[in-house]
C-alpha positions as CSV (number, residue, x, y, z in Angstrom):
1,X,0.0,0.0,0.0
2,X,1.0,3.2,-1.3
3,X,1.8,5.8,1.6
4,X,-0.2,9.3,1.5
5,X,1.3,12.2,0.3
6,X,0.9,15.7,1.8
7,X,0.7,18.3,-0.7
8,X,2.0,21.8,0.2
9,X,0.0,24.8,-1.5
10,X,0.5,28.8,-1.6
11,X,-1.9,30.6,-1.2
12,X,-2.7,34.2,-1.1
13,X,-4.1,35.8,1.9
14,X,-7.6,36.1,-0.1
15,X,-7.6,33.0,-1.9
16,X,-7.3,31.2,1.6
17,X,-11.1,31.5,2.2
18,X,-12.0,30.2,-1.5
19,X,-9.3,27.0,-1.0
20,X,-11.4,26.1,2.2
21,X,-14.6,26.4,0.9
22,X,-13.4,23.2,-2.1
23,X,-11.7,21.3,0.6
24,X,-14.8,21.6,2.9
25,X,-16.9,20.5,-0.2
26,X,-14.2,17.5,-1.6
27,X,-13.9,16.1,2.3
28,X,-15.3,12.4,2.5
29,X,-16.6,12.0,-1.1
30,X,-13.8,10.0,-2.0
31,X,-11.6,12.4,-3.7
32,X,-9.0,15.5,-2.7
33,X,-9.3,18.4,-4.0
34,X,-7.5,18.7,-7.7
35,X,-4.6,20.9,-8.2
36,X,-6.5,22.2,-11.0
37,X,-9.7,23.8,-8.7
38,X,-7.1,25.4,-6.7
39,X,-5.1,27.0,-9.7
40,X,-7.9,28.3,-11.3
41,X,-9.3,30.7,-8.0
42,X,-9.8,33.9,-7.7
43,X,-9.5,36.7,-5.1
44,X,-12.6,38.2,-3.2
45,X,-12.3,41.2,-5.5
46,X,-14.4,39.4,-8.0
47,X,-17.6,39.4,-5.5
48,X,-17.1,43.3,-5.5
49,X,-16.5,43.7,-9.5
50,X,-19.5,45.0,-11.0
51,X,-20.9,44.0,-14.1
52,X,-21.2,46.2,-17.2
53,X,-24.5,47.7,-18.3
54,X,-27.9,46.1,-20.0
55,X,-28.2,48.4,-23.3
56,X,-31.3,46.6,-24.7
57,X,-34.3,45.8,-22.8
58,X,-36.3,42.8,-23.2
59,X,-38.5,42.2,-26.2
60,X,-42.1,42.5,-26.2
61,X,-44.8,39.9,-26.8
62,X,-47.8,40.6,-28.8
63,X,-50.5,38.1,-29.8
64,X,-53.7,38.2,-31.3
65,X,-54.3,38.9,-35.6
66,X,-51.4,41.7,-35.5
67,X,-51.5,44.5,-38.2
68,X,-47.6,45.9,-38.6
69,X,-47.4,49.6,-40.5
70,X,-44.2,50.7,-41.4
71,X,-42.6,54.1,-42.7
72,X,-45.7,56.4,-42.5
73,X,-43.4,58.8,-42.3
74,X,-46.2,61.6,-41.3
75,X,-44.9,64.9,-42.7
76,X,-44.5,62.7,-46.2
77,X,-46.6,60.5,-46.3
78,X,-49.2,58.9,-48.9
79,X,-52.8,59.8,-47.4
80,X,-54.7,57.4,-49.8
81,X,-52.0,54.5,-48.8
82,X,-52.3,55.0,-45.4
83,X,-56.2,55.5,-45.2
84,X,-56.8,52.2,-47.6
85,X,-54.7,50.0,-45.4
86,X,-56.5,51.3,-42.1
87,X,-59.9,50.4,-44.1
88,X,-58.7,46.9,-44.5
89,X,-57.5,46.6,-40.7
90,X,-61.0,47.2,-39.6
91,X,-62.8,44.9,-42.1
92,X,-60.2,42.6,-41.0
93,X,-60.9,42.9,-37.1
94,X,-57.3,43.7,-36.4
95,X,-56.6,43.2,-32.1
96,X,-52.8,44.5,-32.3
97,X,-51.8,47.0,-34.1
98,X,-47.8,48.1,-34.1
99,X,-46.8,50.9,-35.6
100,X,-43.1,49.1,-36.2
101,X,-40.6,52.7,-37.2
102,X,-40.2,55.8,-38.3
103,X,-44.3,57.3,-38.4
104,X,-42.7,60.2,-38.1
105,X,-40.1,61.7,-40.7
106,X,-38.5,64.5,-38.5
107,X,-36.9,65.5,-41.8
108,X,-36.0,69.2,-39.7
109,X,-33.9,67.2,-37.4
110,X,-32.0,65.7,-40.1
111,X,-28.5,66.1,-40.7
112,X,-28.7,65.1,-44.5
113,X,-28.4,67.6,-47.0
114,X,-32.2,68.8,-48.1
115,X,-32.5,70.8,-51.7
116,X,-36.0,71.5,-50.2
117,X,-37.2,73.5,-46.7
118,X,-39.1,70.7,-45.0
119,X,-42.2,70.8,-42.7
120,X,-41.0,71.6,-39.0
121,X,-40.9,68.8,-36.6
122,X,-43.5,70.7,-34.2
123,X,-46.1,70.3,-37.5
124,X,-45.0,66.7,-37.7
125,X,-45.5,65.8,-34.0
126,X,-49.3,68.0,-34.1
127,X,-50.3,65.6,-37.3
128,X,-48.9,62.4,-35.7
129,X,-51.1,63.1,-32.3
130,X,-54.2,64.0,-34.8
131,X,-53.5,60.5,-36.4
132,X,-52.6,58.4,-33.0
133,X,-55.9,60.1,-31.8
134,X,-58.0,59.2,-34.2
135,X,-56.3,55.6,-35.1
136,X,-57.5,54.7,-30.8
137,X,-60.9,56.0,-31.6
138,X,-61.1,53.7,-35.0
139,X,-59.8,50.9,-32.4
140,X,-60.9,51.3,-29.3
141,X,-60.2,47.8,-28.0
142,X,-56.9,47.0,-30.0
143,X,-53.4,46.8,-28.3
144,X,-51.4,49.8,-30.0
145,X,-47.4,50.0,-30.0
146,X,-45.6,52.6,-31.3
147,X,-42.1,51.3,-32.4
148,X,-38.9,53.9,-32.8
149,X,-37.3,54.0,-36.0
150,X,-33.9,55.7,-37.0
151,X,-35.9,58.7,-38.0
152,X,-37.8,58.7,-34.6
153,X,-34.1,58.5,-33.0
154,X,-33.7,61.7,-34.7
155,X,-34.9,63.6,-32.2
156,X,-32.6,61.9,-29.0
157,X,-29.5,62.7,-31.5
158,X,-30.2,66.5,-31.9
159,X,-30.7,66.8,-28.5
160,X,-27.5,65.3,-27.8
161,X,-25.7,67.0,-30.1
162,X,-27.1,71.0,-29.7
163,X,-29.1,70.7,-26.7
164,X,-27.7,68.6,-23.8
165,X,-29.8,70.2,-21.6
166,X,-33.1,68.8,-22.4
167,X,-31.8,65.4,-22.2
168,X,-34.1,63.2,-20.2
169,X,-36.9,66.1,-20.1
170,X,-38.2,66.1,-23.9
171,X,-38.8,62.5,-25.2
172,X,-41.1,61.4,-28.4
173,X,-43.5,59.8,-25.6
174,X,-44.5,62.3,-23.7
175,X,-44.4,64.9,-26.5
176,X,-47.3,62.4,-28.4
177,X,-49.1,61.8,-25.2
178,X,-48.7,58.3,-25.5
179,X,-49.6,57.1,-22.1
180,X,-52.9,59.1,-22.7
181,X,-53.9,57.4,-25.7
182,X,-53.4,54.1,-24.2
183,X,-51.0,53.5,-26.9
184,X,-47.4,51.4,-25.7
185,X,-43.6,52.5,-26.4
186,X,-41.4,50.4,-28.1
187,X,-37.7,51.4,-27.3
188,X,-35.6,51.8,-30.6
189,X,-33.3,48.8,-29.9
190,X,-35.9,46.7,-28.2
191,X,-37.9,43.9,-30.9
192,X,-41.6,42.6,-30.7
193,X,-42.7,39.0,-31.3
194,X,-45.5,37.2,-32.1
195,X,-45.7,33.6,-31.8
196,X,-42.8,32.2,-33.9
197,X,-42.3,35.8,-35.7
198,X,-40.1,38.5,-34.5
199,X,-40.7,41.9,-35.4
200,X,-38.0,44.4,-36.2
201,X,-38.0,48.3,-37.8
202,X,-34.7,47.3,-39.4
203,X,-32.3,50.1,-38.5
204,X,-31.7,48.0,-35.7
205,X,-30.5,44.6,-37.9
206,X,-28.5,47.0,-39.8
207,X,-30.0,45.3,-42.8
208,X,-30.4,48.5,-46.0
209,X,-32.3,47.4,-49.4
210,X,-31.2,45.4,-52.1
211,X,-32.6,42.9,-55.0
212,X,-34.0,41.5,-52.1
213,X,-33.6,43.1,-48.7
214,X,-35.4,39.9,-47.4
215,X,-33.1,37.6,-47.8
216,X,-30.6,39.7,-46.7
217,X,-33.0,39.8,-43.2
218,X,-33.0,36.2,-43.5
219,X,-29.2,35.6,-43.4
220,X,-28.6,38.4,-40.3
221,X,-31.6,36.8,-38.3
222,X,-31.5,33.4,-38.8
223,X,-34.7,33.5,-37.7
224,X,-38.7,33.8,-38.9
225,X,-38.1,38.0,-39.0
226,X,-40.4,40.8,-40.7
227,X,-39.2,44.7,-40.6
228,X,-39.8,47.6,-42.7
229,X,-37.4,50.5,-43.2
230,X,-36.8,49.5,-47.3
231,X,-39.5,50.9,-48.2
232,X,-40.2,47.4,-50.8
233,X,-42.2,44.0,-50.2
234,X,-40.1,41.0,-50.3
235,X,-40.1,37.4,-49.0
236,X,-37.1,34.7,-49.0
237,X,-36.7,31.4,-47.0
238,X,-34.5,29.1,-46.7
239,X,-34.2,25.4,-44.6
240,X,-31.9,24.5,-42.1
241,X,-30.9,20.8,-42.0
242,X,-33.4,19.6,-39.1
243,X,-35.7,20.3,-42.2
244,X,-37.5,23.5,-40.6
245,X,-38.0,26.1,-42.6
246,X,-37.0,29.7,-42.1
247,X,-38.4,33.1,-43.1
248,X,-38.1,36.1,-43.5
249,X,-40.3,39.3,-45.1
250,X,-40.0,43.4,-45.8
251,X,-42.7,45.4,-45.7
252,X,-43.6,48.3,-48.2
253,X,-43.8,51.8,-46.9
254,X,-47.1,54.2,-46.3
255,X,-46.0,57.4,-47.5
256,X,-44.7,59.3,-50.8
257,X,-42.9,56.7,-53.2
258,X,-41.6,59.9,-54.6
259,X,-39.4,62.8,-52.5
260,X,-37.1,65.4,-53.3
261,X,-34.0,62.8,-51.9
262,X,-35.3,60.6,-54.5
263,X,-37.3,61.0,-57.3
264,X,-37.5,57.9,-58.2
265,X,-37.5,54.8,-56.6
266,X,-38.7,50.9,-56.6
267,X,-40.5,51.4,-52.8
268,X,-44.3,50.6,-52.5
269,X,-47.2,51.1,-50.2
270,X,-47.9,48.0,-48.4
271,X,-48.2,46.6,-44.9
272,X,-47.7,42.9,-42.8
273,X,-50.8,40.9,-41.4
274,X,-49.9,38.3,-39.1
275,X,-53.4,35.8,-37.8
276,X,-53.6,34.5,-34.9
277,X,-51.6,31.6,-35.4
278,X,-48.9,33.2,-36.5
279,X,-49.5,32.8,-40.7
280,X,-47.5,36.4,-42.4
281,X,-49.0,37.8,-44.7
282,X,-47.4,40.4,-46.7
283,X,-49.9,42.9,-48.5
284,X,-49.2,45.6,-51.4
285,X,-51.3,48.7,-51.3
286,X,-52.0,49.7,-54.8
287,X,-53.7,52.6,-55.8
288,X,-57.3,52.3,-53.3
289,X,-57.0,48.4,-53.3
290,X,-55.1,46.1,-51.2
291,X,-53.6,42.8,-53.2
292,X,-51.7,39.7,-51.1
């Protein structure tokens, strides 16, 4: 019979507490305590170490048949468009509505270069709270969320940059009465899903147009994903070797398909219906009618 060996280990001063605790654990079970455990500790300073900060809240869950309107862009946008797909929501007995990105356009507060002097923001915000208004009377019992969208994000960035003051005192929220309309507030970097679908405005995936900006959703989500932002309906898939198949859609926009930043374009007026049991579908609004 083999003789036991005492093994001699250093320690720090703070490590001493941690090297107890394994021995204490290890003692009659059969087995030491490796070498390994030991090398591998810590000192108390990593009970006091804090840990760095959440930047994007948990997603939200919506349910029900879900209507998802995208680039309304109010200061631009397409009247007719927007007023035939609202038409449809109501024949269609729409319970959640999300209104996924940029309703507004805040084209004052942007830093691009405009050939044209565009509507001021205060106009834009007094339309959009005529709209929100009037889309809770239309719906009285529906769930509403209002989504931010890079052009809602605007706002938070020229406060930032010329007036740091404000910060934290003038939001989108509160200047659209949200809470008073019953309508919810959808961070910018937070995403919605419903059932197997998750709902994004886009900036956030950093996925721009394209042939087909869908299957370039597809590939950055791996995951059933619809968004809007591109202005254009499109639909790819693919399946993944367990044989499930994967999908992904872009809605079209509700404003002008024509403005001065581009005069012409291949965007179009559309929206995103998912039913209650989760089935997408994508729907093109052209001229008063509603194909898809």
């Amino acid at each position: 019979m083999k003789p036991k060996r005492n093994i001699r280990v250093s320690v720090s001063e703070d490590e001493y507490g941690l090297v107890r605790e394994i021995l204490h654990k290890t003692k009659g079970v059969g087995r030491p305590a490796k070498l390994t455990e030991l090398d591998t500790l810590l000192g108390e300073w990593t009970n006091e170490f804090p840990d760095g900060d959440e930047q994007v809240s948990n997603h939200v869950k919506v349910e029900g048949k879900t209507a998802i309107l995208s680039d309304i862009h109010i200061g631009v946008h397409d009247k007719d468009a927007l007023m035939t797909a609202l038409r449809y929501m109501k024949k269609e007995k729409i319970e959640t509505i999300v209104l996924n990105g940029d309703i507004i356009d805040s084209a004052a507060l942007s830093t691009h270069v405009r050939n044209i002097k565009p509507a001021t923001y205060l106009y834009e915000v007094d339309l959009a709270k005529r709209f929100l208004s009037n889309l809770r009377t239309e719906f009285p019992q529906a769930r509403i969320l209002f989504k931010e969208g890079n052009h809602e994000d605007r706002l938070n960035r020229w406060i930032h940059t010329y007036a740091t003051h404000f910060e934290g005192m003038v939001n989108l929220k509160s200047l659209l009465e949200l809470s008073k309309k019953e309508i919810e507030f959808v961070e910018s970097s937070q995403i919605i899903k419903h059932t197997g679908t998750w709902i994004v405005h886009g900036h956030e995936m950093k996925v721009s147009g394209g042939v087909n900006p869908a299957r370039a959703l597809l590939l950055k989500a791996f995951a059933n994903t619809i968004m809007g932002h591109v202005h254009k309906t499109s639909a790819s898939h693919g399946r993944n070797l367990n044989g499930d198949f994967i999908r992904a859609w872009t809605t079209g926009c509700l404003c002008k398909l024509q403005q001065a930043y581009m005069p012409h374009s291949h965007s179009n007026h559309g929206f995103a219906i998912i039913n209650e049991d989760g089935e997408v579908r994508n729907m093109w609004v052209i001229g008063t009618k509603v194909e898809g």
